[in-house]
C-alpha positions in Angstrom: 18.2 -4.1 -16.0 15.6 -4.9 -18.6 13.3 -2.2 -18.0 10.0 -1.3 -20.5 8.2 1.9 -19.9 5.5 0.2 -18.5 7.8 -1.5 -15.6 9.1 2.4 -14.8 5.8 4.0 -15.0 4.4 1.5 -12.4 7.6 1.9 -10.0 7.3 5.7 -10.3 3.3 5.3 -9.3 4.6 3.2 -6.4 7.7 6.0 -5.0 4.8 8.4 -5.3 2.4 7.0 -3.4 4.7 5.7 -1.0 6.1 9.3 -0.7 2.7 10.6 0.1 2.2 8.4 3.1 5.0 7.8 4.6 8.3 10.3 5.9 11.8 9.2 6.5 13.3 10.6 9.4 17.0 9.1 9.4 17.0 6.2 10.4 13.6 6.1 11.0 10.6 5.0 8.3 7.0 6.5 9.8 3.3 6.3 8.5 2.7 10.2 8.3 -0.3 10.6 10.6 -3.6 12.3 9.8 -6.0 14.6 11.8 -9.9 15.2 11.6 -11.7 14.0 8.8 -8.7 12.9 6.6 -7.1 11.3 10.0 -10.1 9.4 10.6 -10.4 8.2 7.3 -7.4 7.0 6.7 -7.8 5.2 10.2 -10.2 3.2 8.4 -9.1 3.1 5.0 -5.7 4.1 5.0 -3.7 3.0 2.1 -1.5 0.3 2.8 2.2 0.2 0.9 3.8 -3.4 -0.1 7.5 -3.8 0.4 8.7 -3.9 -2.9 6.7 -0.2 -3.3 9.3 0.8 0.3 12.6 -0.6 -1.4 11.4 1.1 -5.0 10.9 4.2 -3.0 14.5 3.6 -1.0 16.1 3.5 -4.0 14.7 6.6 -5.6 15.4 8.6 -2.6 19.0 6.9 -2.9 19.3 8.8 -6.1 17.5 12.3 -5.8 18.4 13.0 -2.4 21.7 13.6 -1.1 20.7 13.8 2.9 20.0 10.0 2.9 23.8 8.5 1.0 25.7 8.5 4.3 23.0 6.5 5.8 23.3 2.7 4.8 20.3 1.5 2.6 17.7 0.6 4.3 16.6 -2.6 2.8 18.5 -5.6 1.6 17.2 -8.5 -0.3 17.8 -11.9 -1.8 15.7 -14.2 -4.3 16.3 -17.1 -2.9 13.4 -19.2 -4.2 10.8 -19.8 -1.3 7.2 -21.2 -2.5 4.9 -17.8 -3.9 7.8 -15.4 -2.3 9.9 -14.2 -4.9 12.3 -11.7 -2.6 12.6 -12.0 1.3 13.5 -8.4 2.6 15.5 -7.1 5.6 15.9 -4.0 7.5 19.2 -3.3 7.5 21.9 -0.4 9.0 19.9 0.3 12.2 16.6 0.7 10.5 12.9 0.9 12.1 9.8 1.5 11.5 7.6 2.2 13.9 5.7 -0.3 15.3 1.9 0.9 15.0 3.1 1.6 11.8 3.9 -2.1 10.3 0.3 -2.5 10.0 0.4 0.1 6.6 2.5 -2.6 5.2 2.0 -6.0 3.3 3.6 -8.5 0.7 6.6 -8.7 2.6 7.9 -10.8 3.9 10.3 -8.2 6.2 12.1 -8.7 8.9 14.4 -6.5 10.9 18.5 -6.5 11.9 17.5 -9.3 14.6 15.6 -11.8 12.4 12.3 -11.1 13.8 9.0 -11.0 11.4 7.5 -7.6 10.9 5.5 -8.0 7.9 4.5 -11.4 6.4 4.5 -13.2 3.2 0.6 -12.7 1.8 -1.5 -15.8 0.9 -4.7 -15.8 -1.6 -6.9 -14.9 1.0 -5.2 -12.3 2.7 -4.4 -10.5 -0.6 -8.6 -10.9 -0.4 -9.3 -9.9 3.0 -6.9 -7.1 2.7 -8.8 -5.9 -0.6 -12.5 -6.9 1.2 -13.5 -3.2 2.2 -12.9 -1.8 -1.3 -14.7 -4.7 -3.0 -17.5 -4.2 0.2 -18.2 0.0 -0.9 -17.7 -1.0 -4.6 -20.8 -3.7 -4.4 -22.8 -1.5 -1.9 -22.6 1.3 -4.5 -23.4 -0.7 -7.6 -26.0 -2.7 -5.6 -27.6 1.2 -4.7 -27.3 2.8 -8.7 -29.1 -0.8 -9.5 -32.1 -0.1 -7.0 -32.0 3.5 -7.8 -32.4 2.6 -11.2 -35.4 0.4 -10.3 -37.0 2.6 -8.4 -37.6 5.4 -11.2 -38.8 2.8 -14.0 -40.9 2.0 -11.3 -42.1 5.2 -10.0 -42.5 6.2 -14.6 -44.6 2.9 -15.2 -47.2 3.7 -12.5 -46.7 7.9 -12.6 -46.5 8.1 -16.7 -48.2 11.5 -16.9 -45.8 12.7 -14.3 -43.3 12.7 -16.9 
């Protein structure tokens, strides 16, 4: 494999994170659930994993952790050329996830041991809509600094002996 430091760093960010949210109970894959304020935000805002980050963090679990070698790996793929979908992935070896939990997942596409969708290819504008809320608090907050801002040279060019 042609890999640059660059190419590990990113798949190590991706097994991290991935480890953070999610827990493997064999053979089971589950979002790790949240109470209170952490719960509730993560509800709304929970950080979603792509597919390629789950089969990255497969096969580093493959290789630090000896509980999960008897089990078959969970994740097969091929890259047979399909239009903007460089690898089609399937569950494999009696694999699940659970299914309120699919939703924590994108860029697939993934289907299960029967051939049934569970997470879709994304398009342009779901890759935006799924990136919307971010980009909505980034704006709102910018948009606020901005008329912060405006407010004070304001409230300095009609208060100047205030200063």
């Amino acid at each position: 494999m042609n890999d640059t430091p660059r190419k590990k760093r990113i798949r190590e960010k991706l097994v991290k994170h991935f480890a953070e949210d999610w827990e493997v109970k064999y053979p089971t894959i589950k979002y790790k659930k949240k109470t209170g304020i952490k719960g509730l935000w993560k509800k709304f805002f929970g950080r979603k994993h792509s597919v390629f980050a789950m089969y990255w963090f497969f096969k580093h679990d493959r290789l630090k952790n000896e509980d999960s070698r008897p089990f078959d790996f969970p994740l097969k793929h091929d890259n047979i050329p399909v239009s903007d979908v460089p690898f089609k992935y399937q569950l494999q070896g009696n694999w699940q996830i659970e299914e309120e939990d699919i939703k924590y997942l994108y860029g697939g596409p993934l289907i299960d041991q029967h051939g049934d969708l569970l997470v879709s290819a994304e398009n342009k504008v779901q890759k935006i809509l799924r990136l919307l809320p971010i980009i909505t608090i980034v704006i709102s907050f910018i948009s606020a600094l901005i008329f912060l801002i405006y407010r004070i040279l304001l409230f300095i060019e009609v208060f100047p002996s205030a200063i």
